[in-house]
C-alpha atoms as one frame of an Amber mdcrd trajectory, in Angstrom:
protein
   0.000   0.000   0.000   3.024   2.303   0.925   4.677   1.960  -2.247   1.564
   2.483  -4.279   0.577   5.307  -2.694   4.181   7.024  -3.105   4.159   5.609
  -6.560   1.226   7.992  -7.330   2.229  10.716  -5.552   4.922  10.462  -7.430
   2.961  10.344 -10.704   1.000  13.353 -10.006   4.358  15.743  -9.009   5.864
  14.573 -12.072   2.475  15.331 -13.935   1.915  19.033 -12.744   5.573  19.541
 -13.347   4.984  18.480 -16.603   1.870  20.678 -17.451   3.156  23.562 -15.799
   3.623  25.794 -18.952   0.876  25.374 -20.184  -0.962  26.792 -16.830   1.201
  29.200 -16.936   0.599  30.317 -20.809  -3.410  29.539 -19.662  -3.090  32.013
 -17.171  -0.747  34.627 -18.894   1.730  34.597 -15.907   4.997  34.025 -17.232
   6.555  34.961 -14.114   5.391  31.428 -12.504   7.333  29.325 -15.339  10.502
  31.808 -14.547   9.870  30.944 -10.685   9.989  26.940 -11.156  12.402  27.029
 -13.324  14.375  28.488 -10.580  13.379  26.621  -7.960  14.471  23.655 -10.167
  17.742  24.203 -10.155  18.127  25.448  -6.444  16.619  22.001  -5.701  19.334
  20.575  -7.882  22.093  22.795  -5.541  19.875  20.974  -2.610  20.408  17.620
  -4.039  24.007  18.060  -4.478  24.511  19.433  -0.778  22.146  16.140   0.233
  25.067  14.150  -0.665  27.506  15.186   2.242  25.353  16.445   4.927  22.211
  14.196   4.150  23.964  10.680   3.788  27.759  11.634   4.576  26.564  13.717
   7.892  29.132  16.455   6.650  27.755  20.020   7.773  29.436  21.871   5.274
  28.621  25.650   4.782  30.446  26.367   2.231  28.858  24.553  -0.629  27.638
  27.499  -2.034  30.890  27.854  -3.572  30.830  25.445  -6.546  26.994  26.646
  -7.156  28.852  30.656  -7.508  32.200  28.996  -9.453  29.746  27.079 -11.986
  27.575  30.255 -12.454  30.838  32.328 -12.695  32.378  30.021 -14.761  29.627
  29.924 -17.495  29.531  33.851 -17.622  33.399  34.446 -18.084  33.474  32.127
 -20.945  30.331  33.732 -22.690  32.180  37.028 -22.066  35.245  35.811 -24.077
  32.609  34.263 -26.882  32.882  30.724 -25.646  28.952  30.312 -25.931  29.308
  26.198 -26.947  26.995  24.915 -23.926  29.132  21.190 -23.766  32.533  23.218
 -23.820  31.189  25.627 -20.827  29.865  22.714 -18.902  33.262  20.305 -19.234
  35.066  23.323 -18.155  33.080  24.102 -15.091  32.889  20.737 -14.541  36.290
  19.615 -14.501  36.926  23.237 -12.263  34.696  22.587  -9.446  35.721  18.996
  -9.269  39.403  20.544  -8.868  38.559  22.984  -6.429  35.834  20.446  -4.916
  39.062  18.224  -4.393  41.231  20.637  -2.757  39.007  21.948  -0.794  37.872
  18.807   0.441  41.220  17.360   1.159  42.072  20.151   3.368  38.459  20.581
   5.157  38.121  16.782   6.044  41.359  16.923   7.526  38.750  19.187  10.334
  35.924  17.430  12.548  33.045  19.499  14.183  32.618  23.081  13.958  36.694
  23.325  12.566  34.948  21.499   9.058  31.531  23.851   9.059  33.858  26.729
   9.785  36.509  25.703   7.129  34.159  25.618   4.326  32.531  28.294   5.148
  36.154  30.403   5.119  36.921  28.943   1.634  33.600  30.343  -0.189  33.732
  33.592   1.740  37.343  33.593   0.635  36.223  32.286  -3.455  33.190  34.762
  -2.936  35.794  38.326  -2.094  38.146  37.072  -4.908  35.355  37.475  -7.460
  33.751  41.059  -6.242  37.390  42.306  -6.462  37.178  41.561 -10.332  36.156
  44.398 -11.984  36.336  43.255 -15.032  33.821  40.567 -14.559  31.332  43.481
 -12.825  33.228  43.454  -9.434  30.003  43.400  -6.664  27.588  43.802  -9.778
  28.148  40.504 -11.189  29.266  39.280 -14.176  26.274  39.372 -16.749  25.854
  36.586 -19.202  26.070  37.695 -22.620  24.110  35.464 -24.112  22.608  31.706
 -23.635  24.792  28.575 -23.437  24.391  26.981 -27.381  23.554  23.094 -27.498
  22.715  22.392 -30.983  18.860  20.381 -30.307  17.581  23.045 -27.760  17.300
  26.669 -27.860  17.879  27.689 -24.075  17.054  31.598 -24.854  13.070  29.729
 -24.958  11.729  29.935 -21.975   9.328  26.596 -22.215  12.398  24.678 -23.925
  14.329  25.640 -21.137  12.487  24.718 -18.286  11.862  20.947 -20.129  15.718
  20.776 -20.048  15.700  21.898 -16.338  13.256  19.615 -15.551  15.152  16.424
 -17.060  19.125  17.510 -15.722  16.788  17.551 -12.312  15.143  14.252 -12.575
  18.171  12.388 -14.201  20.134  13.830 -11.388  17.750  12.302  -8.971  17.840
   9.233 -10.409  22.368   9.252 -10.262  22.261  10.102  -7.009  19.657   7.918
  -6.114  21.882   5.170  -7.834  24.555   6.344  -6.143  23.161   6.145  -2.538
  22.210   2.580  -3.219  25.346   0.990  -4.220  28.451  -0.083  -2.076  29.775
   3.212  -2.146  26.582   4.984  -0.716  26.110   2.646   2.216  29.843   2.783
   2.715  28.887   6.777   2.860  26.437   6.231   4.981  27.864   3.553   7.855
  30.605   6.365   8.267  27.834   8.939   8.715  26.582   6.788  11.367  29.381
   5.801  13.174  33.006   6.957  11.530  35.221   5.033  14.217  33.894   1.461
  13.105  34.123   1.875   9.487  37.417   2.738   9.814  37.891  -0.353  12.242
  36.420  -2.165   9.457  38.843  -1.336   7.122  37.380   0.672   4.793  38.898
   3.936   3.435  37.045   6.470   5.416  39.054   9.392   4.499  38.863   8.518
   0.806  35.352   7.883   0.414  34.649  10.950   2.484  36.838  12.998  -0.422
  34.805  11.049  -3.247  31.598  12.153  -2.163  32.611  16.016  -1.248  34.007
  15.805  -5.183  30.560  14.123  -6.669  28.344  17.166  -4.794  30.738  19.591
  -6.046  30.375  18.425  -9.446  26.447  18.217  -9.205  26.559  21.792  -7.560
  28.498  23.241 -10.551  26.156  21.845 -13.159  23.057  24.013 -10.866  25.608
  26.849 -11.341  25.196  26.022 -15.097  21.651  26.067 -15.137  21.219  29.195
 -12.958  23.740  31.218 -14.995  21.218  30.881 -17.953
């Protein structure tokens, strides 16, 4: 009964989701498809910061970072005419993964509030880099020029858009949901729930702890992507 009762529930969220521009075309609101599409991709950021603090326990509050480095990322190499939406999202991609792995390597070294205050020091740090560029609109913000290019979807379209939105999301949900159920996951997990004998069983505590800081950074950067356009 559970599971058919989340099955529809399911069904339903994924039908109004699905139907939503069309209510908002019905009801000339344009604003509300602009607001979900929004909200889409902040609950992408969410998913990505589900993966260390929901099932790794890791409080981090600094994730914030890779969501500002993806959107950054995106609108620097629109401003130097690299619009090719693949080439923008490798690049942020393989960026935030970098930074997601230094970061990380240093910050788990932490425990307790030295790791929430850690994180938090590295994206204020990232975040006063960036207002000091002026050329890239200092506290303004750098403006993107124009809309990634992917050659079967028009981002700069508004319905087409929020379609693509809607799939990253739900294919995204469906990795990490992948991901939480394998080996690696519950590995993720047992150390969430008690670090000391995980590590008495052997397995690579530190490592897997690094591995899943670098997997949320790389979801977070692809939400940057998303919000940027």
């Amino acid at each position: 009964m559970k599971t058919r009762l989340t099955l529809v529930i399911t069904a339903v969220l994924l039908l109004t989701l699905a139907l939503l521009p069309l209510y908002a075309r019905w009801l000339e609101e344009p604003f509300l498809l602009t607001f979900s599409t929004r909200a889409l991709v902040l609950a992408l950021a969410a998913l990505s910061l589900n993966i260390v603090l929901g099932f790794g326990g890791m409080v981090s509050f600094g994730h914030a970072l890779y969501l500002g480095l993806g959107a950054y990322s995106v609108g620097i190499l629109a401003s130097h005419g690299v619009d090719n939406g693949a080439l923008q999202l490798l690049i942020t991609i393989v960026l935030c993964t970098v930074v997601g792995l230094a970061t990380g390597w240093v910050s788990l070294r932490t425990s307790g509030i030295g790791f929430i205050m850690i994180t938090l020091a590295f994206a204020q740090m990232v975040y006063y880099i960036f207002i000091s560029l002026r050329k890239y609109g200092g506290e303004d913000g750098v403006n993107l020029s124009s809309h990634s290019k992917l050659p079967w979807i028009d981002l700069a379209d508004e319905n087409s858009f929020y379609y693509f939105v809607l799939v990253v999301v739900l294919s995204s949900l469906w990795l990490i949901n992948r991901f939480v159920q394998a080996w690696f996951g519950q590995a993720l997990q047992g150390i969430r729930e008690n670090e000391s004998r995980m590590e008495a069983l052997g397995y690579p505590v530190f490592r897997i702890k690094l591995l899943a800081f670098v997997i949320a950074a790389a979801f977070a950067a692809l939400a940057g992507v998303l919000l940027a356009n």
